[in-house]
SETIKE-693831 format. One line per field, with one value per residue: residue number from 0; chain; x, y, z of N, C-alpha, C, CB in turn. Coordinates in nm, 3 decimals. Glycine has a CB too. Example, Ala and Ser with C-alpha at 12.3 -4.5 7.8 and 13.67 -1.06 7.14 Angstrom:
2
seq <- (0, 1)
mol <- (A, A)
nc1 <- (1.319, 1.285)
nc2 <- (-0.569, -0.225)
nc3 <- (0.780, 0.708)
cac1 <- (1.230, 1.367)
cac2 <- (-0.450, -0.106)
cac3 <- (0.780, 0.714)
cc1 <- (1.320, 1.290)
cc2 <- (-0.330, 0.003)
cc3 <- (0.780, 0.787)
cbc1 <- (1.131, 1.408)
cbc2 <- (-0.447, -0.060)
cbc3 <- (0.905, 0.572)
END
This chain:
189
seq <- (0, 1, 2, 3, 4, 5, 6, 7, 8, 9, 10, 11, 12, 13, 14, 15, 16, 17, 18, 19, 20, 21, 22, 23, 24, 25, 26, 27, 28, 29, 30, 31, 32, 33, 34, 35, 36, 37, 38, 39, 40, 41, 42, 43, 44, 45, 46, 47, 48, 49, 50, 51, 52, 53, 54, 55, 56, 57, 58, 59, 60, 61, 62, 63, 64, 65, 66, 67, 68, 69, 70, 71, 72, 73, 74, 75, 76, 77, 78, 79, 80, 81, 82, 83, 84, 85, 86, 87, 88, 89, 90, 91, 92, 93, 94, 95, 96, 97, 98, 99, 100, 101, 102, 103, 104, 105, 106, 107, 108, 109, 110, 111, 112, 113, 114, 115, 116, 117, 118, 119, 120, 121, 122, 123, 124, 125, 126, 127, 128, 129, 130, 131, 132, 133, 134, 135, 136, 137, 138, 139, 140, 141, 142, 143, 144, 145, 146, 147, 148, 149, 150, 151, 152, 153, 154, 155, 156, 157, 158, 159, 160, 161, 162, 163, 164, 165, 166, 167, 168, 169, 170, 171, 172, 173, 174, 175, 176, 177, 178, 179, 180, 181, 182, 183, 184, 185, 186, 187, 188)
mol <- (A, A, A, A, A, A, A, A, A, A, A, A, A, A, A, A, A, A, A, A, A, A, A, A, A, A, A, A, A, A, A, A, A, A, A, A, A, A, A, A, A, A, A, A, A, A, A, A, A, A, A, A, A, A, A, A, A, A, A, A, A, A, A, A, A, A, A, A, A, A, A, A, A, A, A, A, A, A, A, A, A, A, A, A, A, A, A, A, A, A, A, A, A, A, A, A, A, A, A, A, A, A, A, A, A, A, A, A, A, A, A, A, A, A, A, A, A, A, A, A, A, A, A, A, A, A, A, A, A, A, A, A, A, A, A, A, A, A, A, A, A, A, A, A, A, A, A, A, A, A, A, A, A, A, A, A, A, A, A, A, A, A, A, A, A, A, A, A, A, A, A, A, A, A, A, A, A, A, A, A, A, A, A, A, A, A, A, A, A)
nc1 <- (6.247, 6.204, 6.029, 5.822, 5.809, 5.657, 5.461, 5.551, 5.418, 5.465, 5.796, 5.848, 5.752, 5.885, 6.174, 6.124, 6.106, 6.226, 6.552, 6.483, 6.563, 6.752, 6.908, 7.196, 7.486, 7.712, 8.031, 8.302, 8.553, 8.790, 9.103, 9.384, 9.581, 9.757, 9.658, 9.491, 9.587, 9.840, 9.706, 9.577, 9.310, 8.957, 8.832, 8.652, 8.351, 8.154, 7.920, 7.696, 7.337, 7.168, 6.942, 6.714, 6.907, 6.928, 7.011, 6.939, 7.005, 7.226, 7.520, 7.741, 8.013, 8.218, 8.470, 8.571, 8.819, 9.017, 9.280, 9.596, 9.626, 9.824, 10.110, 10.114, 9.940, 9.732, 9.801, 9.711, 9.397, 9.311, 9.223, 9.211, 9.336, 9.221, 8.963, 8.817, 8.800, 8.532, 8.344, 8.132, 8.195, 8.361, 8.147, 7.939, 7.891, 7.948, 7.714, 7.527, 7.602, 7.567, 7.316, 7.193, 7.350, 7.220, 7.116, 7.256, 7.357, 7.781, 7.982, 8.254, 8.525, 8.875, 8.792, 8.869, 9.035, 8.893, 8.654, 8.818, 8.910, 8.647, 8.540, 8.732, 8.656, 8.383, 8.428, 8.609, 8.397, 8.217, 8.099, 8.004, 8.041, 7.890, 7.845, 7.808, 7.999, 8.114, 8.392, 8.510, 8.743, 8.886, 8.689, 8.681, 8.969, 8.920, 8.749, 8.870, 9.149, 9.379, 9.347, 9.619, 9.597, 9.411, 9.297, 9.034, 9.047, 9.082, 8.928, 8.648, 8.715, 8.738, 8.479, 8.308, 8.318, 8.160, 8.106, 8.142, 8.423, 8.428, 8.517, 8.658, 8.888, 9.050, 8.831, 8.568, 8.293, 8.221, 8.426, 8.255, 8.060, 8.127, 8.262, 7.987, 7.893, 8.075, 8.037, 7.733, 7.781, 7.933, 7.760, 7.561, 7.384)
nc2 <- (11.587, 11.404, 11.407, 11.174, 11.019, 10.934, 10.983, 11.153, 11.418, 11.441, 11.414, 11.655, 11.825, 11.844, 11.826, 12.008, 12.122, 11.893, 11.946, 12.005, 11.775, 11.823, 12.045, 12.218, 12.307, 12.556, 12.607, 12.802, 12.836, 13.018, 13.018, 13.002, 12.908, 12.619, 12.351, 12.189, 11.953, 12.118, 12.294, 12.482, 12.679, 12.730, 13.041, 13.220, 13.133, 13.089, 13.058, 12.925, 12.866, 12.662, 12.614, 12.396, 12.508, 12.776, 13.020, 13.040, 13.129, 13.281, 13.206, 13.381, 13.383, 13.518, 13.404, 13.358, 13.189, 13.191, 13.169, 13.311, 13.532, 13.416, 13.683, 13.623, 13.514, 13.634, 13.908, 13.725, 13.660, 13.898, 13.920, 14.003, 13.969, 14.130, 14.185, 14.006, 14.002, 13.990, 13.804, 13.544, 13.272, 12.873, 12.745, 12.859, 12.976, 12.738, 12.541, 12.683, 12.692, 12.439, 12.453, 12.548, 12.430, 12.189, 11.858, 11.889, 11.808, 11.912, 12.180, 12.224, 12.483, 12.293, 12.080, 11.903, 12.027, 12.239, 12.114, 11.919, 12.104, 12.184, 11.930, 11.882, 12.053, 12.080, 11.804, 11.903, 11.961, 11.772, 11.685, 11.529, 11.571, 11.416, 11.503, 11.430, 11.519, 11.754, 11.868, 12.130, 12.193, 11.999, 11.880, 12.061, 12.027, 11.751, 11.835, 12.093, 12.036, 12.181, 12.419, 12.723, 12.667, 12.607, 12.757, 12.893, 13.210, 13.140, 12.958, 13.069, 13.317, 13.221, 13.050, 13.258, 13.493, 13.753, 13.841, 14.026, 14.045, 13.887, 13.872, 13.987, 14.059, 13.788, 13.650, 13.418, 13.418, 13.558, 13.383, 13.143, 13.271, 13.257, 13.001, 12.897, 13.008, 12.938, 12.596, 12.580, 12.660, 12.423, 12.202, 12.248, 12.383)
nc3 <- (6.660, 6.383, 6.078, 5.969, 5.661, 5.399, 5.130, 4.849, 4.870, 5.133, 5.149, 5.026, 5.169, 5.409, 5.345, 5.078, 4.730, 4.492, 4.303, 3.923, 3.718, 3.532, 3.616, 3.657, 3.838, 3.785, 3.924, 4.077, 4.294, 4.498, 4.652, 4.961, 4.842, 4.666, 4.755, 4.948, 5.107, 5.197, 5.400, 5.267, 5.189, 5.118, 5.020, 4.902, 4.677, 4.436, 4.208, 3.949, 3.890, 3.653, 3.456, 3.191, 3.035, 3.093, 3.294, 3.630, 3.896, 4.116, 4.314, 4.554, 4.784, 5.014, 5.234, 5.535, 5.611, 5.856, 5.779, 5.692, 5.347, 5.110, 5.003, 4.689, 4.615, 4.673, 4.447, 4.230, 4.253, 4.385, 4.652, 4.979, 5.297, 5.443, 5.319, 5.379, 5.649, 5.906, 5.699, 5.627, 5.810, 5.715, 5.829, 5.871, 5.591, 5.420, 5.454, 5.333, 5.098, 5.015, 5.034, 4.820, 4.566, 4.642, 4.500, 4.263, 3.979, 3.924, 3.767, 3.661, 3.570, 3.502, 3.678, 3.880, 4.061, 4.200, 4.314, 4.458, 4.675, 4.783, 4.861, 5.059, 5.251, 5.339, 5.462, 5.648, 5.823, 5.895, 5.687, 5.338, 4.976, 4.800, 4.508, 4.155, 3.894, 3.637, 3.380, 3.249, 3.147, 3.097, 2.866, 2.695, 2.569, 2.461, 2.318, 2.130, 2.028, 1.903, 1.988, 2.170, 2.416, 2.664, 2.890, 3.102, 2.974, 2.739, 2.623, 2.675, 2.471, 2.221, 2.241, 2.244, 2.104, 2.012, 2.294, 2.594, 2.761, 3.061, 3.335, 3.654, 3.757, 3.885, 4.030, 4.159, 4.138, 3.923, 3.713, 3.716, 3.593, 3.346, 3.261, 3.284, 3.044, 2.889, 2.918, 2.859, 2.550, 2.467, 2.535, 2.433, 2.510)
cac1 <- (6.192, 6.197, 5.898, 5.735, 5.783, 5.529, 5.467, 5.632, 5.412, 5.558, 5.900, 5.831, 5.663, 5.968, 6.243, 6.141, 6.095, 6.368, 6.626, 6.482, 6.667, 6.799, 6.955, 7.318, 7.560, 7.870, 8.136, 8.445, 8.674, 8.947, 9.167, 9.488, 9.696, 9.752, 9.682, 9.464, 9.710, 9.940, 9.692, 9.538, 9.162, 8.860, 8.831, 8.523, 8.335, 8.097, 7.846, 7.563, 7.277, 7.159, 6.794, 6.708, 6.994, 6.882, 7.049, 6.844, 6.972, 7.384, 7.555, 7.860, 8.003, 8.387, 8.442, 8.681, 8.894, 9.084, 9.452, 9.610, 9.651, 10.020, 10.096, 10.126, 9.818, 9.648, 9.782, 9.675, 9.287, 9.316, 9.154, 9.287, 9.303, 9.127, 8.854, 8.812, 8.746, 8.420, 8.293, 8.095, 8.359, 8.317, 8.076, 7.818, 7.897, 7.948, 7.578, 7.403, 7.670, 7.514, 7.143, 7.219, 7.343, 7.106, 7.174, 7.231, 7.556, 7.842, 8.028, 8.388, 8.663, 8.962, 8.699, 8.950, 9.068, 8.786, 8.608, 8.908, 8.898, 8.546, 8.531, 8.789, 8.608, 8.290, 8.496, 8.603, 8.286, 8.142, 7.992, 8.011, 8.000, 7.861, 7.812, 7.869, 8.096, 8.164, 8.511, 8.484, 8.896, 8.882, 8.575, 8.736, 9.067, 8.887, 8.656, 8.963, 9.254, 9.430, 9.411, 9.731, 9.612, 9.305, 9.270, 8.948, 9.021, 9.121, 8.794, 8.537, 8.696, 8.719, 8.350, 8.197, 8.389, 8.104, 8.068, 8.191, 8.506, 8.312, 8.639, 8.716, 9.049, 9.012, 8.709, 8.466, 8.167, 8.279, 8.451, 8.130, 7.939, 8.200, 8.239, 7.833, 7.862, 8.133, 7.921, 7.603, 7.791, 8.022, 7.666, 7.454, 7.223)
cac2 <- (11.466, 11.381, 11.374, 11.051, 11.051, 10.815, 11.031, 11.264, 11.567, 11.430, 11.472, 11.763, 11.911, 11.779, 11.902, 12.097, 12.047, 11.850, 12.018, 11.995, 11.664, 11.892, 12.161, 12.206, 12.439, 12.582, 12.615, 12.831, 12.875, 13.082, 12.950, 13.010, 12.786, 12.475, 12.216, 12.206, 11.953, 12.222, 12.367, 12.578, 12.650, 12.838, 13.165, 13.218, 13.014, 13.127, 12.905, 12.986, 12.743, 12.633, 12.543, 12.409, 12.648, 12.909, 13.096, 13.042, 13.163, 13.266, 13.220, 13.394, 13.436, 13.548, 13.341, 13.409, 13.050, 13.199, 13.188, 13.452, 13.498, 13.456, 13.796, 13.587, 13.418, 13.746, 13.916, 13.636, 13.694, 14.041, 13.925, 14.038, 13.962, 14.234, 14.200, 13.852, 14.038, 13.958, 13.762, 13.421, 13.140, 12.777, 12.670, 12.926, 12.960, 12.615, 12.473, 12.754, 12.680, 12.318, 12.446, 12.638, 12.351, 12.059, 11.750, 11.901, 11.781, 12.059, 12.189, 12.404, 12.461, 12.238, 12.014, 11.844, 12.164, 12.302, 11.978, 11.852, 12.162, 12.205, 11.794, 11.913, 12.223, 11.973, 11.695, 11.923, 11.971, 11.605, 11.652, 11.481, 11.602, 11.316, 11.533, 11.429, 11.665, 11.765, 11.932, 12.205, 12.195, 11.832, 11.882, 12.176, 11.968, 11.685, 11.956, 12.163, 12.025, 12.260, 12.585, 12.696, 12.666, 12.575, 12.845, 12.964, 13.280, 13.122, 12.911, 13.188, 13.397, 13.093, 12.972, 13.353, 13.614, 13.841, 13.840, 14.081, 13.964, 13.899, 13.883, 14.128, 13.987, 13.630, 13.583, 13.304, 13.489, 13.602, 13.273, 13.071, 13.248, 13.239, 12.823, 12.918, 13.058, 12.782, 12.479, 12.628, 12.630, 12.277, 12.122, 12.261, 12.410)
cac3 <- (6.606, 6.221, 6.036, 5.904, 5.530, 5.354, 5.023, 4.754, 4.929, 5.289, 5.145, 5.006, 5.313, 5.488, 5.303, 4.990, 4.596, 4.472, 4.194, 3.850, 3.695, 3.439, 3.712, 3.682, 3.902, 3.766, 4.048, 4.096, 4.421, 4.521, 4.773, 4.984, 4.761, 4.565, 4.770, 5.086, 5.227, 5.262, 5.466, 5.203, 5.240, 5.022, 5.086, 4.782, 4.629, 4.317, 4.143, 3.905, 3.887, 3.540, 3.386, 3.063, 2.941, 3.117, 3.425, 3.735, 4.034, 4.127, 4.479, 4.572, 4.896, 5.076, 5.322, 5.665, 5.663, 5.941, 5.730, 5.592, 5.239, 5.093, 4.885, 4.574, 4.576, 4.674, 4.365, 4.175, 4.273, 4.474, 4.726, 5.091, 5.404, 5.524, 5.283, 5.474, 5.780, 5.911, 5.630, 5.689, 5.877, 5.668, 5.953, 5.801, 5.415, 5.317, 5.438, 5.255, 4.942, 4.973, 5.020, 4.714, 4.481, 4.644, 4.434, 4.094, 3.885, 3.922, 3.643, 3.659, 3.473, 3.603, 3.841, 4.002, 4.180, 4.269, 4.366, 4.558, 4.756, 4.810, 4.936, 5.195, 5.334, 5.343, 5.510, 5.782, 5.877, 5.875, 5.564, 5.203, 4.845, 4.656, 4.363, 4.039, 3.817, 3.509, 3.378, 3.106, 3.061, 2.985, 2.752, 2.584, 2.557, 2.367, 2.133, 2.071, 2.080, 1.874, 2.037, 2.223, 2.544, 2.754, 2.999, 3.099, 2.889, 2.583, 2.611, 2.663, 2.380, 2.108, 2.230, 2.281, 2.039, 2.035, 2.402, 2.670, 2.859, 3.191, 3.421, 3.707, 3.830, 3.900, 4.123, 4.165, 4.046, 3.730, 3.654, 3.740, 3.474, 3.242, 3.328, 3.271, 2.908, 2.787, 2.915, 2.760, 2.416, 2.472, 2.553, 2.295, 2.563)
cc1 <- (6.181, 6.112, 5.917, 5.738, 5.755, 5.523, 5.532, 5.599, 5.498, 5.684, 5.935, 5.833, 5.831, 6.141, 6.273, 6.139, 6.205, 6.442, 6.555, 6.613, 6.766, 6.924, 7.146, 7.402, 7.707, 7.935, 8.231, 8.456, 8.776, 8.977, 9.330, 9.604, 9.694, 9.685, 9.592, 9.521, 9.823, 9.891, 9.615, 9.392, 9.086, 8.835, 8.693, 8.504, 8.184, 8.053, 7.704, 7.481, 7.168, 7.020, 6.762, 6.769, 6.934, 6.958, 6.963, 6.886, 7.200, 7.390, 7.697, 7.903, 8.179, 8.362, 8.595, 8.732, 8.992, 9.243, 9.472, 9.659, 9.768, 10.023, 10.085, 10.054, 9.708, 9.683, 9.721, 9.474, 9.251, 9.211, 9.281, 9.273, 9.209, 8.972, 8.785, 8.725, 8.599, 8.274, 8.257, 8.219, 8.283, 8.222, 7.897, 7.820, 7.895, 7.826, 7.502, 7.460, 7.561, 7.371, 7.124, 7.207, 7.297, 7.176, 7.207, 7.453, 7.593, 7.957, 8.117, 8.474, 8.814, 8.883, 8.796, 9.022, 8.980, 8.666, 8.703, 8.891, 8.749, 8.490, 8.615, 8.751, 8.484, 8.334, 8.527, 8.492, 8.166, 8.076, 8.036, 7.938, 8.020, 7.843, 7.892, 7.930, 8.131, 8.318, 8.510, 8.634, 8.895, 8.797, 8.654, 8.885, 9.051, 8.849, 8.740, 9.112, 9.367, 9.442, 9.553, 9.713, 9.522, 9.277, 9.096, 8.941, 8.952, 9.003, 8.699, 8.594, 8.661, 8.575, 8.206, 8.304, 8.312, 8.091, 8.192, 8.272, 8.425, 8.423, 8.636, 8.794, 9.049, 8.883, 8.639, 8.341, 8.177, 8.351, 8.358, 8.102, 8.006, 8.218, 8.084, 7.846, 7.924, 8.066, 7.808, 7.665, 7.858, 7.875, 7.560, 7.330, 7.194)
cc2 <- (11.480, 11.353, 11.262, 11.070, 10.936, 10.807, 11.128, 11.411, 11.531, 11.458, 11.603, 11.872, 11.976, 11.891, 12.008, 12.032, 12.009, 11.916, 11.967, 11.862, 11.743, 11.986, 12.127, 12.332, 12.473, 12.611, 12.671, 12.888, 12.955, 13.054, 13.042, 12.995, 12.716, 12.418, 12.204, 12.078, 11.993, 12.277, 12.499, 12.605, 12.779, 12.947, 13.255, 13.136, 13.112, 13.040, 13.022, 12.851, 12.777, 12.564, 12.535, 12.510, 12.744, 12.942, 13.153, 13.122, 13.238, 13.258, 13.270, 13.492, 13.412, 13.445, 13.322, 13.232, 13.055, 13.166, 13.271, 13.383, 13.529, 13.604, 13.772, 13.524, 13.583, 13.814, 13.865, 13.670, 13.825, 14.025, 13.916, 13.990, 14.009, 14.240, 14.081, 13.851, 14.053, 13.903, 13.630, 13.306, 13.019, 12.740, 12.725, 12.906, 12.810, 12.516, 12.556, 12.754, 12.538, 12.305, 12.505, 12.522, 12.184, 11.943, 11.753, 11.877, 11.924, 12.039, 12.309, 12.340, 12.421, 12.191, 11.958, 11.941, 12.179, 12.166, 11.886, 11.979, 12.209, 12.036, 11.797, 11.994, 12.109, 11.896, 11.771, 11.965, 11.850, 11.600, 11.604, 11.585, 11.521, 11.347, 11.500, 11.557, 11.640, 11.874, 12.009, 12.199, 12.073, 11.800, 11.949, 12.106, 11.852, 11.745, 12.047, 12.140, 12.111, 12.430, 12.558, 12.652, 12.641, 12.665, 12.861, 13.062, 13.250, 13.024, 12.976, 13.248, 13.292, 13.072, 13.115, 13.493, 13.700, 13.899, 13.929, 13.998, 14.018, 13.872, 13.954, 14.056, 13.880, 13.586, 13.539, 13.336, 13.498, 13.453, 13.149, 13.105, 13.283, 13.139, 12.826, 12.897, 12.898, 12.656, 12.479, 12.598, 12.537, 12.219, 12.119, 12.338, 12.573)
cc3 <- (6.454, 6.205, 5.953, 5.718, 5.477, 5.175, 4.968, 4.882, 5.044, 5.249, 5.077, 5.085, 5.395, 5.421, 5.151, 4.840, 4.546, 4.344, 4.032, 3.819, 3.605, 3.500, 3.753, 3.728, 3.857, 3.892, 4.036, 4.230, 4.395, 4.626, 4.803, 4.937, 4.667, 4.583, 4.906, 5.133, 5.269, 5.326, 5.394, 5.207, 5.103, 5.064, 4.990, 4.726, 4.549, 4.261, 4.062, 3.821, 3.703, 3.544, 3.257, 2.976, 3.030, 3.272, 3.521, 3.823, 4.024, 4.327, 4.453, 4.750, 4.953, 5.181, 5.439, 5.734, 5.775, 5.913, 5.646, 5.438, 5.202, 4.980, 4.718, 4.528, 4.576, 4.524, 4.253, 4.168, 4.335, 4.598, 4.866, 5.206, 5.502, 5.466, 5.331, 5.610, 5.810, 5.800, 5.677, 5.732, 5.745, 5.724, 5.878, 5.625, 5.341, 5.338, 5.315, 5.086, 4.894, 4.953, 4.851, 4.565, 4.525, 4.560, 4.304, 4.127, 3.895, 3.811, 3.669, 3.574, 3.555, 3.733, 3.937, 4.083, 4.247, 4.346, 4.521, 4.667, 4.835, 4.901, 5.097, 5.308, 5.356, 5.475, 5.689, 5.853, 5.874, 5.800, 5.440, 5.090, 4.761, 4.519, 4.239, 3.960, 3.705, 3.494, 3.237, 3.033, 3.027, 2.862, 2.629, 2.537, 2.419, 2.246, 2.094, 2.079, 1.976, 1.906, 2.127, 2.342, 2.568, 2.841, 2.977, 2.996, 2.740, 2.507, 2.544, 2.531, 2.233, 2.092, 2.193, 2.242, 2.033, 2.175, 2.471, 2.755, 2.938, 3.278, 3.481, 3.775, 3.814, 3.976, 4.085, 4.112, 3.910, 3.665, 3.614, 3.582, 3.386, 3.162, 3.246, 3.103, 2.834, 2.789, 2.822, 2.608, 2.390, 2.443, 2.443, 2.360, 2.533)
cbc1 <- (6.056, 6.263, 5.824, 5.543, 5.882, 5.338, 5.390, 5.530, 5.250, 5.565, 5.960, 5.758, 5.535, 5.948, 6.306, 6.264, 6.037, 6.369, 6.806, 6.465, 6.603, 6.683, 6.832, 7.364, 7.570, 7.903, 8.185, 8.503, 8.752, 8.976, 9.192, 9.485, 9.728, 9.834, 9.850, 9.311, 9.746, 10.005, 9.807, 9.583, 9.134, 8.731, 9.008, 8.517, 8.325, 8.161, 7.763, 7.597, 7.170, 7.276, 6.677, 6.602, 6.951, 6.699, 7.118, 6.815, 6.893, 7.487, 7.550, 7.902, 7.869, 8.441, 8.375, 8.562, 8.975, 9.023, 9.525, 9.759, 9.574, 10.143, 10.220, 10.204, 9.771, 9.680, 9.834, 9.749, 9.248, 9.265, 9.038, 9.282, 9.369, 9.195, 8.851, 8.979, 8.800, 8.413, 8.347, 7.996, 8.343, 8.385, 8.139, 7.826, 8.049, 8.089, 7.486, 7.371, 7.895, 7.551, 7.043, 7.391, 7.468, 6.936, 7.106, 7.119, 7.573, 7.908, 7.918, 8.507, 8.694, 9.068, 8.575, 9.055, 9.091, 8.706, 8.625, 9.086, 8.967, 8.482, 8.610, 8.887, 8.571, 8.293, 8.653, 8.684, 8.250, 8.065, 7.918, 7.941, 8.042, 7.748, 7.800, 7.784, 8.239, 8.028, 8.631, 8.425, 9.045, 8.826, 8.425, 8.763, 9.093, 8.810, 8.485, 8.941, 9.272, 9.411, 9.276, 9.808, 9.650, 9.323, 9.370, 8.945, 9.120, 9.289, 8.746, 8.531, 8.828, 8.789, 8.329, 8.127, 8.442, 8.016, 8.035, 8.112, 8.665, 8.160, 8.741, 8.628, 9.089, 9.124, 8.638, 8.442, 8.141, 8.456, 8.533, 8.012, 7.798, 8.285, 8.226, 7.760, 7.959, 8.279, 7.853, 7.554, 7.830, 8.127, 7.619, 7.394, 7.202)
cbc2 <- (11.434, 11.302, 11.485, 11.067, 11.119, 10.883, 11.046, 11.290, 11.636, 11.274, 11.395, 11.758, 11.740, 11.569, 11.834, 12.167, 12.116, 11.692, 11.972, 12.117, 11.516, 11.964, 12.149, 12.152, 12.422, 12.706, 12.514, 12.927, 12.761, 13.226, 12.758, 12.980, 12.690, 12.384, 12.172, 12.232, 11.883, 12.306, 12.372, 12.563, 12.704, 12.804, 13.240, 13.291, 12.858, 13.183, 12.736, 13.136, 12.717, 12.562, 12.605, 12.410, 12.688, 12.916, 13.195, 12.926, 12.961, 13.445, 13.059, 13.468, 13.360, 13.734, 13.218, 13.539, 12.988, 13.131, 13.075, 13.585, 13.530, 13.269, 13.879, 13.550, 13.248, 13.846, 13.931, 13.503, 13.608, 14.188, 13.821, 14.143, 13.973, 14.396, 14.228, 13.807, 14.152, 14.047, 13.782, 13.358, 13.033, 12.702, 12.757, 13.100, 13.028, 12.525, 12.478, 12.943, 12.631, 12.229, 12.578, 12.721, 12.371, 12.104, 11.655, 12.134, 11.720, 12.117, 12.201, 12.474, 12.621, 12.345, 11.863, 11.745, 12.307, 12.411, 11.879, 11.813, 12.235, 12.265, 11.670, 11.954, 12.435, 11.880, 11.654, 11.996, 12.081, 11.538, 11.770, 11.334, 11.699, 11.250, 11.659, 11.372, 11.714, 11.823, 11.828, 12.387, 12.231, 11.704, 11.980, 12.360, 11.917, 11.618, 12.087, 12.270, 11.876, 12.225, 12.687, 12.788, 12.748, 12.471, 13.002, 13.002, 13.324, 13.039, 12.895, 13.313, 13.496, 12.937, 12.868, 13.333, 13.603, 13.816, 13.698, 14.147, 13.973, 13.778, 13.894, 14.246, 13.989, 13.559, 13.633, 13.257, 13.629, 13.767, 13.239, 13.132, 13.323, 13.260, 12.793, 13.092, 13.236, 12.723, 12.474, 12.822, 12.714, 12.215, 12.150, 12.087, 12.375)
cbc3 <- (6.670, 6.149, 5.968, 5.975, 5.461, 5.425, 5.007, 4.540, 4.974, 5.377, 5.111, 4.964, 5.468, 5.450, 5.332, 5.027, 4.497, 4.457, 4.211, 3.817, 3.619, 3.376, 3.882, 3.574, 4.062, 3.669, 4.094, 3.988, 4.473, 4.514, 4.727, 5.037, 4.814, 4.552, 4.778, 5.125, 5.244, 5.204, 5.520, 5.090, 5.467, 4.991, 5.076, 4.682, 4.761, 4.241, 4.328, 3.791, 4.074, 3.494, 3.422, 3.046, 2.743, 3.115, 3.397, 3.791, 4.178, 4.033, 4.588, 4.420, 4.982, 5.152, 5.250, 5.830, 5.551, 6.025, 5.668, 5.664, 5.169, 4.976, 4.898, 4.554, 4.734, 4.812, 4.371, 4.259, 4.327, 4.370, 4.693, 5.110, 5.426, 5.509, 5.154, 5.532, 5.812, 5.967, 5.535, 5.587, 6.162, 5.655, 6.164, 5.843, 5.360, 5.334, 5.591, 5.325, 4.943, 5.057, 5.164, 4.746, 4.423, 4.560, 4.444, 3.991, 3.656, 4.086, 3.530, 3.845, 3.386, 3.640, 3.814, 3.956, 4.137, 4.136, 4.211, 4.497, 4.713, 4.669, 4.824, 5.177, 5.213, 5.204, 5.391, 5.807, 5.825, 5.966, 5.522, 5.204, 4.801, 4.664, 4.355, 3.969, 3.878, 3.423, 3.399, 3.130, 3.140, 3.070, 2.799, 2.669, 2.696, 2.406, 2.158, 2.108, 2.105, 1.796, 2.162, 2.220, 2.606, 2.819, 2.986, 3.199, 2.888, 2.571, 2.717, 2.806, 2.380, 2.157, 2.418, 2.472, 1.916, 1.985, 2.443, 2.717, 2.884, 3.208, 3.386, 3.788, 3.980, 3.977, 4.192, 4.300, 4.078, 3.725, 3.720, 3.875, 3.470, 3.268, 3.571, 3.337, 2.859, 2.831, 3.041, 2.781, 2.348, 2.647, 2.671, 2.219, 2.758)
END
C-alpha cells in the first residue's frame, strides 16, 4: 500500500530529501559499441555527483549486459569479458544508478552518446530518463573553437594544465571526474 502524502515531511518520510536544486551528476558509459540498435549495451557506467562546486558523492559500477565484448571495443576501454563475470546484470545496477542521480541535471562529455545509451538500458526495463542534460563537447566547442580538437583529453589539459592526467585507459570513473573538473571550470563553479 502507498503512503498518503499530504505534506513536504510526508514526502519526505515517504521517499527521502529531495536533490539539492543545485545537484548536478556528471555521467560516463562504456558500452559494447556504437549504437545500441546494433544491439550494443552498457557495460559501466561512472557518474560523480556535484554540490555548489563541490564533489559530493561518486557511483561507479561494471555491469554483466550478458554480450560479449568485440576485441576492438575491448582494447579501446580494456575492459573484458571476463572482468564482466559476475558483476551486477542491468536489472540490479541501473535502479541504484537512478537512486544515485535522483532528479539532478546530468552532465557528460558527448551527451548524446551516453544519454542515448543510458535511455535504452532504462527503456528496457520500463523505465524513463526524463533527465535534463547538459553536453561539455558542445560547450567546449562554442568556448573554444579554436583548439584542434575537442576530445575529452584535449579539454581537461587546455581547461586544467596544472592538473594530474586523471585517465586510466578509458573508463567511466575516471572520465566522470574528468567531465567533473571541465564543467566546474566551463561553469565558473
Amino acid at each position: 500500500m502507498r503512503p498518503i502524502i499530504r505534506t513536504r515531511e510526508d514526502a519526505i518520510t515517504a521517499v527521502g530529501e529531495p536533490p539539492p536544486a543545485d545537484r548536478r551528476v556528471v555521467v560516463d558509459v562504456e558500452t559494447t559499441g556504437l549504437s545500441p540498435r546494433h544491439g550494443h549495451r552498457v557495460i559501466e557506467i561512472g557518474a560523480v555527483a556535484l554540490e555548489e562546486g563541490i564533489i559530493v558523492g561518486e557511483f561507479s559500477t561494471l555491469i554483466d549486459a550478458g554480450v560479449p565484448i568485440p576485441y576492438a571495443v575491448q582494447a579501446i576501454h580494456g575492459i573484458t569479458n571476463e572482468m564482466l563475470e559476475g558483476q551486477p546484470k542491468p536489472e540490479e545496477a541501473l535502479p541504484r544508478f537512478y537512486e544515485f542521480i535522483r532528479e539532478s541535471v546530468l552532465i557528460a562529455h558527448n551527451a548524446a552518446f551516453d544519454i542515448r545509451f543510458l535511455r535504452h538500458e532504462f527503456a528496457r526495463l520500463k523505465m524513463s530518463l526524463p533527465h535534463r542534460h547538459v553536453c561539455t563537447l558542445e560547450m567546449s566547442r562554442r568556448r573554444f573553437p579554436r583548439l584542434p580538437d575537442h576530445t575529452l583529453e584535449t579539454i581537461y589539459q587546455h581547461l586544467c594544465p596544472e592538473a594530474a592526467f586523471l585517465r586510466q585507459s578509458h573508463r567511466a570513473l575516471d572520465d566522470a571526474r574528468m567531465t567533473a573538473e571541465i564543467w566546474l571550470k566551463m561553469a565558473g563553479g
